[in-house]
mmCIF file as gemmi writes it, N, C-alpha and C atoms, coordinates in Angstrom:
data_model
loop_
_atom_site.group_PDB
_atom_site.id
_atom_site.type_symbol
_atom_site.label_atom_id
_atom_site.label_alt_id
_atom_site.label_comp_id
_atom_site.label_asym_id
_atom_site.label_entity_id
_atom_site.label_seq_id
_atom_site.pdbx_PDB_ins_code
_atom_site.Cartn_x
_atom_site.Cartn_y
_atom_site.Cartn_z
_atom_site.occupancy
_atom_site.B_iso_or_equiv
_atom_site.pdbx_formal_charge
_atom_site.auth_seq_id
_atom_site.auth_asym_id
_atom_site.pdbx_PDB_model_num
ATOM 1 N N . UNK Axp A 1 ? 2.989 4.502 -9.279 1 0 ? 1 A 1
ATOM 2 C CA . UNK Axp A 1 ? 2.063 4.03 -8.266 1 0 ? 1 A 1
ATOM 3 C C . UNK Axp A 1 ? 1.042 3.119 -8.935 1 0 ? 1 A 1
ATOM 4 N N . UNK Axp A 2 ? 0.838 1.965 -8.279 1 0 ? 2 A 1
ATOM 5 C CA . UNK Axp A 2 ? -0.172 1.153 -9.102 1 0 ? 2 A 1
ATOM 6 C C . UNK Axp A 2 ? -1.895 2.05 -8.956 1 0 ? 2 A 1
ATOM 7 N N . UNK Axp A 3 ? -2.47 1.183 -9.627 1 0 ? 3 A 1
ATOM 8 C CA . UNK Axp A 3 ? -3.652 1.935 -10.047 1 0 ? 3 A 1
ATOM 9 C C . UNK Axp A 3 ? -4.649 0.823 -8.513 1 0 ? 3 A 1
ATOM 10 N N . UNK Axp A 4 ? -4.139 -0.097 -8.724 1 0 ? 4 A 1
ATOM 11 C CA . UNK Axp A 4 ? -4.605 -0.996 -7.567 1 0 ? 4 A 1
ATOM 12 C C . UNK Axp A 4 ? -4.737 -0.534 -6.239 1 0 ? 4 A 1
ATOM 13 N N . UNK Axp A 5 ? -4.144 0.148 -5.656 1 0 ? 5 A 1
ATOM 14 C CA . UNK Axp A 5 ? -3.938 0.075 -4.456 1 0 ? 5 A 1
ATOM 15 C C . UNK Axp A 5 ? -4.851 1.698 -4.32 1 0 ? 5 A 1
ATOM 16 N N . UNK Axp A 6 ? -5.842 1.661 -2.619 1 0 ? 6 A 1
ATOM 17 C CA . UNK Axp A 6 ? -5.918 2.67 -2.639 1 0 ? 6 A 1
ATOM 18 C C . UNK Axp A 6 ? -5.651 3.883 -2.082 1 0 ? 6 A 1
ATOM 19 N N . UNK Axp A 7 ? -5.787 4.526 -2.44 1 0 ? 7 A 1
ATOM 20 C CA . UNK Axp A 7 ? -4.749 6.217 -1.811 1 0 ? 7 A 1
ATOM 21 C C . UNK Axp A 7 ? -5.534 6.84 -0.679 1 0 ? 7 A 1
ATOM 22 N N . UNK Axp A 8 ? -4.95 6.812 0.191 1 0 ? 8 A 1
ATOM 23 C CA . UNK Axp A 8 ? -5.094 7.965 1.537 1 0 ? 8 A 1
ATOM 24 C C . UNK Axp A 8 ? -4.958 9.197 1.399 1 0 ? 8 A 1
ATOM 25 N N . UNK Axp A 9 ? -6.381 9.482 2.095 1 0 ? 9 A 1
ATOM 26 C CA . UNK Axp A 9 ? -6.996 11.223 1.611 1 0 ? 9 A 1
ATOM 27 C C . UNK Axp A 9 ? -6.033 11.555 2.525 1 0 ? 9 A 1
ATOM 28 N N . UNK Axp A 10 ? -4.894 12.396 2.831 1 0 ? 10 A 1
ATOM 29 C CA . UNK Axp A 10 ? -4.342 13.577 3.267 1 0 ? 10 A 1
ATOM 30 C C . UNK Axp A 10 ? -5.163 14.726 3.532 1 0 ? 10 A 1
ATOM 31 N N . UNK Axp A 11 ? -6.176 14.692 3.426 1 0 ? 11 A 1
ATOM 32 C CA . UNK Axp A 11 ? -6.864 16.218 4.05 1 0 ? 11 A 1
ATOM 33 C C . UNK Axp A 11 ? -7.858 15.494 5.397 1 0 ? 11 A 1
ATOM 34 N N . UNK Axp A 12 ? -8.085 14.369 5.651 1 0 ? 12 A 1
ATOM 35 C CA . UNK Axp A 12 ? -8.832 13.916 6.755 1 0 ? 12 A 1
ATOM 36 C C . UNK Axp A 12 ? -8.528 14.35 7.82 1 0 ? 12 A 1
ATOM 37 N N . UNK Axp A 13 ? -9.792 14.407 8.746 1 0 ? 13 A 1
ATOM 38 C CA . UNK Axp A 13 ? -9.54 14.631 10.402 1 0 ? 13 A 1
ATOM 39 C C . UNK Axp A 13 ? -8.491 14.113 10.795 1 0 ? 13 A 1
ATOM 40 N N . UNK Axp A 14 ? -7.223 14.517 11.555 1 0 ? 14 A 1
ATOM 41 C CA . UNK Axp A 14 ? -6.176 13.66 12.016 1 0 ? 14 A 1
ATOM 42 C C . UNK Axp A 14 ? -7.005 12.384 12.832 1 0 ? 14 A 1
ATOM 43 N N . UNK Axp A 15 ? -6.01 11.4 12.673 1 0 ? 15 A 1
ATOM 44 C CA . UNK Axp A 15 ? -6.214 9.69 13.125 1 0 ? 15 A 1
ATOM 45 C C . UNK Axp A 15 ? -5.557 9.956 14.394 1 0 ? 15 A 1
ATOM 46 N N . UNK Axp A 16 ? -6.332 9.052 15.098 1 0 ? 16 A 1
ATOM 47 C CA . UNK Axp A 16 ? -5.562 8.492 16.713 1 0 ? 16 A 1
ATOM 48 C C . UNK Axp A 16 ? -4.349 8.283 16.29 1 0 ? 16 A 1
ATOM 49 N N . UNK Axp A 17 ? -3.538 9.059 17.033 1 0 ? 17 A 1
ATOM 50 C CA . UNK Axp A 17 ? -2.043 8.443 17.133 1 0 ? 17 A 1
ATOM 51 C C . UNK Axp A 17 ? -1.831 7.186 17.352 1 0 ? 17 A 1
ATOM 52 N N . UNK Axp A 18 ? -2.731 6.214 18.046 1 0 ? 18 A 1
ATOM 53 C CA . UNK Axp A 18 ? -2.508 4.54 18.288 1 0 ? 18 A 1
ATOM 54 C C . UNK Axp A 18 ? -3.191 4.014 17.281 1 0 ? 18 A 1
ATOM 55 N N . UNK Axp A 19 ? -3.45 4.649 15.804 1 0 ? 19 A 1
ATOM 56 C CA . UNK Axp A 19 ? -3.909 3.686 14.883 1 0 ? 19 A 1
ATOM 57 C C . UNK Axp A 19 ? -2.629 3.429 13.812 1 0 ? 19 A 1
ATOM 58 N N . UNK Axp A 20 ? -2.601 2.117 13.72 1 0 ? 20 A 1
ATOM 59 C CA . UNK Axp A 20 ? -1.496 1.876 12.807 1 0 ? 20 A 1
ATOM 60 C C . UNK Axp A 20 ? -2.265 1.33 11.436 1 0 ? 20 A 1
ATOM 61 N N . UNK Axp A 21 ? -1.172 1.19 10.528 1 0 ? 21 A 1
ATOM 62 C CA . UNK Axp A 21 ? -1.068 0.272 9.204 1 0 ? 21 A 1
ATOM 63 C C . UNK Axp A 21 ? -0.177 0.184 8.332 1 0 ? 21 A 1
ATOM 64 N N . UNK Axp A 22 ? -0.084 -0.79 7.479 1 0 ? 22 A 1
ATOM 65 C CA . UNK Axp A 22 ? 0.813 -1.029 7.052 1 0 ? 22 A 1
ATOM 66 C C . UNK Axp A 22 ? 1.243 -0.438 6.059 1 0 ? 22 A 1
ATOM 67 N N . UNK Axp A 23 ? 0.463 0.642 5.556 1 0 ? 23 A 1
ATOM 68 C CA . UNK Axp A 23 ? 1.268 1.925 4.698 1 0 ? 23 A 1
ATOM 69 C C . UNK Axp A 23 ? 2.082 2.732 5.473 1 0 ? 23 A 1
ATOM 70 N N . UNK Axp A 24 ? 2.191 2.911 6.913 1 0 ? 24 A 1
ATOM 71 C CA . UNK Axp A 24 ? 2.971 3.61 7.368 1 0 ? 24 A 1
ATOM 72 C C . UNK Axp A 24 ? 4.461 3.029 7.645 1 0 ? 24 A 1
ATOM 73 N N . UNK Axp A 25 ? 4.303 1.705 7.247 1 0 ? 25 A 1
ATOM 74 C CA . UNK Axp A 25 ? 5.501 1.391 6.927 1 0 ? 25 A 1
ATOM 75 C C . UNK Axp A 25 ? 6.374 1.399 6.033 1 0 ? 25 A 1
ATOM 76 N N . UNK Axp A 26 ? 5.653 1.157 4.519 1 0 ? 26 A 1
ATOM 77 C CA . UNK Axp A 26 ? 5.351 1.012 3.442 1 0 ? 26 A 1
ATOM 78 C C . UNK Axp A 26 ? 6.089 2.428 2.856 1 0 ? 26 A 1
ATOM 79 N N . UNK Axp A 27 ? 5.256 3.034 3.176 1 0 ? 27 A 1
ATOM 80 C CA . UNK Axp A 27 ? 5.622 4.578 2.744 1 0 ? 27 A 1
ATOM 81 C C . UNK Axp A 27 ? 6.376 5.193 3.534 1 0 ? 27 A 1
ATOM 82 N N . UNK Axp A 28 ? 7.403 4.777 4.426 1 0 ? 28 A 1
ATOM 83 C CA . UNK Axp A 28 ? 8.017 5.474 5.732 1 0 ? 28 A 1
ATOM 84 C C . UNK Axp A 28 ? 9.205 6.526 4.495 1 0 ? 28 A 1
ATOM 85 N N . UNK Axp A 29 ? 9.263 7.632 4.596 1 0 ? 29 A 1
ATOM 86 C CA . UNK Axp A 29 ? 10.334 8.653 4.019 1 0 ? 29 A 1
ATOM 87 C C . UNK Axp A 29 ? 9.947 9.33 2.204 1 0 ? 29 A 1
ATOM 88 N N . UNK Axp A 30 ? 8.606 8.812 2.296 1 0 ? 30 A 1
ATOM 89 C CA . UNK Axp A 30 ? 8.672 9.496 0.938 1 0 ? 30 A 1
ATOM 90 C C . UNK Axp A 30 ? 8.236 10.976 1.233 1 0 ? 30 A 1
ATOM 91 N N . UNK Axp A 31 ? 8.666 12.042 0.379 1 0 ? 31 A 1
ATOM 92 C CA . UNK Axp A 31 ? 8.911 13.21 0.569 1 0 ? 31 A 1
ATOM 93 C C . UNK Axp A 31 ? 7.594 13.732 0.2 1 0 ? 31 A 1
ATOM 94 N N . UNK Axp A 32 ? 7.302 15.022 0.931 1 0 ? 32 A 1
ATOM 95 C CA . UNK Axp A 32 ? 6.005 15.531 1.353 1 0 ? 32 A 1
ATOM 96 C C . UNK Axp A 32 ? 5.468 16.199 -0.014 1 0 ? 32 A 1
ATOM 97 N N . UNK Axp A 33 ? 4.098 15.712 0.084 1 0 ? 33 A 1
ATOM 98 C CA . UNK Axp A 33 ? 3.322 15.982 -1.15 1 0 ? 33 A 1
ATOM 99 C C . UNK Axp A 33 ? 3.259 14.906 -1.567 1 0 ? 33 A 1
ATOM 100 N N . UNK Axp A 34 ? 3.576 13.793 -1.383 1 0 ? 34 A 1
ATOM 101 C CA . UNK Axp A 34 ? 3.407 12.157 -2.097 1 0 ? 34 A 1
ATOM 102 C C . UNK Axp A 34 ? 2.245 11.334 -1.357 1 0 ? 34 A 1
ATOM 103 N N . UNK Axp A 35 ? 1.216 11.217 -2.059 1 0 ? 35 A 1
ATOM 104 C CA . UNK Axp A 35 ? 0.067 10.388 -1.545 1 0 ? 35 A 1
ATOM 105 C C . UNK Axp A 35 ? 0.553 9.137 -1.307 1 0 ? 35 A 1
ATOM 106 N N . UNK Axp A 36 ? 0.131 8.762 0.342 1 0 ? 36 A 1
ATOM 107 C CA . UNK Axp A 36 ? 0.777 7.81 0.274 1 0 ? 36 A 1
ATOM 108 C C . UNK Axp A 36 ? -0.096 6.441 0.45 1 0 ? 36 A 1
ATOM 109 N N . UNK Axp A 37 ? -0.063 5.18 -0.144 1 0 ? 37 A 1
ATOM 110 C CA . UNK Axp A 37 ? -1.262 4.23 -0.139 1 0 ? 37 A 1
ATOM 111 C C . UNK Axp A 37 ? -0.845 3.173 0.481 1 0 ? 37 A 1
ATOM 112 N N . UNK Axp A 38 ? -1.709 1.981 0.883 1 0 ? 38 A 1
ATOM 113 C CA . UNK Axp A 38 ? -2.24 1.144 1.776 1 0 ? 38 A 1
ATOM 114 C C . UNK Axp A 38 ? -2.93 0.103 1.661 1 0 ? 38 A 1
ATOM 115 N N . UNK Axp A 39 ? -3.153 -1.068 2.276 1 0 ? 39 A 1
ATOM 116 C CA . UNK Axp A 39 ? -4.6 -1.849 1.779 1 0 ? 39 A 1
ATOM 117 C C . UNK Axp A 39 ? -5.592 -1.89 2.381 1 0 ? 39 A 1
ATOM 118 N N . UNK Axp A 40 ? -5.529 -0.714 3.238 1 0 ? 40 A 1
ATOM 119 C CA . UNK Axp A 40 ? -6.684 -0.52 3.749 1 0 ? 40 A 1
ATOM 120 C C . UNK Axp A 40 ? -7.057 -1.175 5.456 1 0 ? 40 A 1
ATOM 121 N N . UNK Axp A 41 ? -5.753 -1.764 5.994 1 0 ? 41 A 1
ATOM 122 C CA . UNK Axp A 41 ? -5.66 -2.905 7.226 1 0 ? 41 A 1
ATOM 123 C C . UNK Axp A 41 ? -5.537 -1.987 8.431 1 0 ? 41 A 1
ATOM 124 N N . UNK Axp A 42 ? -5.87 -1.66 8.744 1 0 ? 42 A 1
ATOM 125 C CA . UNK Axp A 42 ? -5.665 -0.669 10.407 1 0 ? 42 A 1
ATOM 126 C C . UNK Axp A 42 ? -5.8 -1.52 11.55 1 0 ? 42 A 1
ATOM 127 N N . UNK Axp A 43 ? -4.635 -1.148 12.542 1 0 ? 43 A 1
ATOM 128 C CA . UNK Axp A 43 ? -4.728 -2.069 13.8 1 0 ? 43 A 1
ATOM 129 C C . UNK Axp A 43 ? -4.437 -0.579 15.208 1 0 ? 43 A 1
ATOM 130 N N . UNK Axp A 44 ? -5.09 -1.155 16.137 1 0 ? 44 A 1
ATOM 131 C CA . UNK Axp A 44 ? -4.998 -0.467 17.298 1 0 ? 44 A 1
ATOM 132 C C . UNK Axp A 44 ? -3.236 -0.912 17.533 1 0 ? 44 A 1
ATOM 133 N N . UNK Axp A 45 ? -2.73 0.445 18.32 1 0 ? 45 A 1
ATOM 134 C CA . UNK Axp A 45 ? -1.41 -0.049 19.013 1 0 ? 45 A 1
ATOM 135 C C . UNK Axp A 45 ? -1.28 -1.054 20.14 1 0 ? 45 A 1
ATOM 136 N N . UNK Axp A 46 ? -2.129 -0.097 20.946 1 0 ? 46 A 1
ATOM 137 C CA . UNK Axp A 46 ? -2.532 -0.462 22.426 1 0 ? 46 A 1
ATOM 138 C C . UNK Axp A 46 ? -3.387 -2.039 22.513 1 0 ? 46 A 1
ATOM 139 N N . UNK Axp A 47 ? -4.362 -2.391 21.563 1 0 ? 47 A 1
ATOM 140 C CA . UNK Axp A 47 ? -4.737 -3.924 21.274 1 0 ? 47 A 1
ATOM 141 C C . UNK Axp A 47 ? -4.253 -4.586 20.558 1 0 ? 47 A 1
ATOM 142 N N . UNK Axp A 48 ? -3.443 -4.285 19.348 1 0 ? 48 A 1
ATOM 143 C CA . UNK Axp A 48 ? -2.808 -4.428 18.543 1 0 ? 48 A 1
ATOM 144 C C . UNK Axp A 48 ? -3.588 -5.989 17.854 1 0 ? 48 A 1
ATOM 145 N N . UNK Axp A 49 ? -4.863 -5.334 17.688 1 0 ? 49 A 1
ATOM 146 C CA . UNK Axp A 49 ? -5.987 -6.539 17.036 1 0 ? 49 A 1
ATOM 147 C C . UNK Axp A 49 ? -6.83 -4.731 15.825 1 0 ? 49 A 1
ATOM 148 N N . UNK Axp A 50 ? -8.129 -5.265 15.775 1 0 ? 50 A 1
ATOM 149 C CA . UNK Axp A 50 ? -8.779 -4.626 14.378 1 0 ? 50 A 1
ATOM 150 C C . UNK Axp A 50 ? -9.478 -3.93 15.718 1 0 ? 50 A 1
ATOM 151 N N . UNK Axp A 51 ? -9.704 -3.975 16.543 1 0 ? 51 A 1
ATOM 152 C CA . UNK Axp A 51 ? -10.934 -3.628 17.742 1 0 ? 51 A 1
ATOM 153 C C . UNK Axp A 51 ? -9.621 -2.5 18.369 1 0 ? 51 A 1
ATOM 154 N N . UNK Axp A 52 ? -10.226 -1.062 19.291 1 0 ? 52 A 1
ATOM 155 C CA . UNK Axp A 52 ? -9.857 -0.355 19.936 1 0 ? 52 A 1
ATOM 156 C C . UNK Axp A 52 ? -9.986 -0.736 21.566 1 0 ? 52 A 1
ATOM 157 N N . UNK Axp A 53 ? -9.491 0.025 22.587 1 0 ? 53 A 1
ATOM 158 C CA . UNK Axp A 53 ? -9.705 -0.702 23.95 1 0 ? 53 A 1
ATOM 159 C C . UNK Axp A 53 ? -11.393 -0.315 24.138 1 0 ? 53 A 1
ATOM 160 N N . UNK Axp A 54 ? -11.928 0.638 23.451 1 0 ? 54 A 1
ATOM 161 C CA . UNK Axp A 54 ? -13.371 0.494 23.489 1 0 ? 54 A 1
ATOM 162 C C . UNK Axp A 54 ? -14.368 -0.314 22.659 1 0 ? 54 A 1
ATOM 163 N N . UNK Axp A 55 ? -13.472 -1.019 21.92 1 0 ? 55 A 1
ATOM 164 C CA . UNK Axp A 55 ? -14.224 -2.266 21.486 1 0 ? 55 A 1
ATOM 165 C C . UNK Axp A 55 ? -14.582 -1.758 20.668 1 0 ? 55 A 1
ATOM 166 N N . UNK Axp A 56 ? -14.36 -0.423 19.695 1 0 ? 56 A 1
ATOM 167 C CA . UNK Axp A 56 ? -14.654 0.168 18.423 1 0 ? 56 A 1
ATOM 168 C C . UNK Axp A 56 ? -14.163 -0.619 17.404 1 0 ? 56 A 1
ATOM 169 N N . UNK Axp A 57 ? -14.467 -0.725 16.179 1 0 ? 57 A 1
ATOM 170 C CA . UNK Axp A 57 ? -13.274 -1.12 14.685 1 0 ? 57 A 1
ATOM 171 C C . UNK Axp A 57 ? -12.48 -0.064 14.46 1 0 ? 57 A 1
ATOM 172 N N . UNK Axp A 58 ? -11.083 -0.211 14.063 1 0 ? 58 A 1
ATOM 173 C CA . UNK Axp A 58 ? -10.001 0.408 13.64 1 0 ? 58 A 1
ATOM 174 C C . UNK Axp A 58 ? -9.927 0.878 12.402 1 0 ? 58 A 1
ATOM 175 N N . UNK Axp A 59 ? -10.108 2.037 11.786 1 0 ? 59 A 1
ATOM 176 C CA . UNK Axp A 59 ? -9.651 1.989 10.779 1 0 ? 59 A 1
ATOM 177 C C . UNK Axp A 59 ? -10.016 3.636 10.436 1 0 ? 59 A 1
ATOM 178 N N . UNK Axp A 60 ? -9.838 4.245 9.202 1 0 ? 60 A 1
ATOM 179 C CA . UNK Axp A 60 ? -9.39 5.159 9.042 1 0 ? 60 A 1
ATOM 180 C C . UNK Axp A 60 ? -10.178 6.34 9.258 1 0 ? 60 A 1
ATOM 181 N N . UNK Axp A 61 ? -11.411 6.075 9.041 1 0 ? 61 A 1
ATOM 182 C CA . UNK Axp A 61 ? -13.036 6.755 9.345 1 0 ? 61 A 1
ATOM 183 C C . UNK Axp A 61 ? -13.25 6.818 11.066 1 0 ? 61 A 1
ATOM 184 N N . UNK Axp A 62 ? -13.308 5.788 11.381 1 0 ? 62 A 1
ATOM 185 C CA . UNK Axp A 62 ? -13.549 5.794 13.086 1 0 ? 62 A 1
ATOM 186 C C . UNK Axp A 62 ? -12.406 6.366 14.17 1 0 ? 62 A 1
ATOM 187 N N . UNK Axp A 63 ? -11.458 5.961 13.433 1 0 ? 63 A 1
ATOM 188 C CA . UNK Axp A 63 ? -9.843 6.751 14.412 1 0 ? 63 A 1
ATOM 189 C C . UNK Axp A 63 ? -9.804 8.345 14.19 1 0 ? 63 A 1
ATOM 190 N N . UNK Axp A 64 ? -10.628 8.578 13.734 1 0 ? 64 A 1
ATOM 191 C CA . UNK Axp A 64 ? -10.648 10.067 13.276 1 0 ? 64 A 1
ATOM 192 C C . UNK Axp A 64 ? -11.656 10.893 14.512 1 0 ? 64 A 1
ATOM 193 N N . UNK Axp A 65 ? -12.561 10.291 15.121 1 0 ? 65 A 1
ATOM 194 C CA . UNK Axp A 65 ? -13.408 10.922 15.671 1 0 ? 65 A 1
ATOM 195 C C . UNK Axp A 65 ? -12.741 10.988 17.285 1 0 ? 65 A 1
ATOM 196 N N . UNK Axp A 66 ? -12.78 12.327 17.926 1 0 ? 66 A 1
ATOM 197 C CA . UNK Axp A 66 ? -12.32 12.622 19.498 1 0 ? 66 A 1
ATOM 198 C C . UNK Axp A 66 ? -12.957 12.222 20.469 1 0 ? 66 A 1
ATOM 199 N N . UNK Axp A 67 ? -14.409 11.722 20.146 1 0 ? 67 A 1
ATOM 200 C CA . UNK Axp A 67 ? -15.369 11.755 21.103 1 0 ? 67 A 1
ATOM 201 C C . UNK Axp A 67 ? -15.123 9.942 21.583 1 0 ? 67 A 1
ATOM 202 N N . UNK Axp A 68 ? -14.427 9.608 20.637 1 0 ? 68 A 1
ATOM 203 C CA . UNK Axp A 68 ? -14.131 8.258 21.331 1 0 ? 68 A 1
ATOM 204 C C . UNK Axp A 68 ? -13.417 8.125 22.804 1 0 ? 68 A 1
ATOM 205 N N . UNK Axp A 69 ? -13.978 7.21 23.212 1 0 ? 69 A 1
ATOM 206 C CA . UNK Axp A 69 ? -13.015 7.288 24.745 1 0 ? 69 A 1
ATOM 207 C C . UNK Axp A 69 ? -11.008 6.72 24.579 1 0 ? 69 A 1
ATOM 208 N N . UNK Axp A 70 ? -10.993 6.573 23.51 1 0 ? 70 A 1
ATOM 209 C CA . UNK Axp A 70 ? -9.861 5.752 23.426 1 0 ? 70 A 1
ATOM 210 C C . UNK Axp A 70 ? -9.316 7.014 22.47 1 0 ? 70 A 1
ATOM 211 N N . UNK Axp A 71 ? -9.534 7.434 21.748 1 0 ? 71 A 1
ATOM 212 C CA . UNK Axp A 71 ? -9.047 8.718 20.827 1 0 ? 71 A 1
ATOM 213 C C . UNK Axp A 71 ? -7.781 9.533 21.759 1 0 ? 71 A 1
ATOM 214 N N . UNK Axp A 72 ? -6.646 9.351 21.034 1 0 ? 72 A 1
ATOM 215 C CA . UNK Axp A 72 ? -5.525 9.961 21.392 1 0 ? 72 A 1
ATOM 216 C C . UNK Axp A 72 ? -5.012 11.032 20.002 1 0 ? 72 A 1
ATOM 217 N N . UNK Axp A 73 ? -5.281 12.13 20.432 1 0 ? 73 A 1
ATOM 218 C CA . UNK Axp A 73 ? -4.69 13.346 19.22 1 0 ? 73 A 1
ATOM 219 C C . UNK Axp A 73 ? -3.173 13.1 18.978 1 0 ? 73 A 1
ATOM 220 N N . UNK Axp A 74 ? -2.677 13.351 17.584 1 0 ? 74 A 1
ATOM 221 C CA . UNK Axp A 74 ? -1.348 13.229 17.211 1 0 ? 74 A 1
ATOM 222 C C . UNK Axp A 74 ? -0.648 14.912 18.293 1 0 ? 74 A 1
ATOM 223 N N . UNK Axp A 75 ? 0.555 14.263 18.657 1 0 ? 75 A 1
ATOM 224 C CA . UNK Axp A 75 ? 1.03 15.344 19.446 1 0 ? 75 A 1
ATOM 225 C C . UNK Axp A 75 ? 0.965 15.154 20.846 1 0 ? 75 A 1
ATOM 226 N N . UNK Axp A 76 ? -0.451 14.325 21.317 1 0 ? 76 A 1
ATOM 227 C CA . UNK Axp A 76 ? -0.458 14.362 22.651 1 0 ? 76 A 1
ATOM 228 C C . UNK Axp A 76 ? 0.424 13.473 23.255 1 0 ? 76 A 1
């Protein structure tokens, strides 16, 4: 793993299910227990821009919180 790139905390509040990035592509099948990293780019599904339909920023800190009106739990 490069030293460059940085690593996604795995213990965070679960993320909106409509937040994407491009580590989840990146890293699609590596086997569990593997930190998996990113550059840090998060996009809404549903706007599929950096902004949420509440006009929030996207990204890994803010997709975490429920109280957003746009916040969709993984599962739902």
């Amino acid at each position: 793993m490069s030293d460059s790139l940085p690593v996604v905390k795995t213990d965070a509040a679960p993320r909106c299910k409509s937040l994407l990035s491009k580590g989840l592509y990146i890293n699609a099948g590596l086997p569990p227990g593997e930190e998996a990293t990113g550059d840090g780019n998060f996009w809404c599904n549903h706007t599929q821009t950096i902004l949420g339909p509440d006009d929030g920023l996207c990204d890994a800190e803010n997709c975490t919180n429920p109280a957003r009106s746009c916040y969709e739990a993984p599962g739902s």
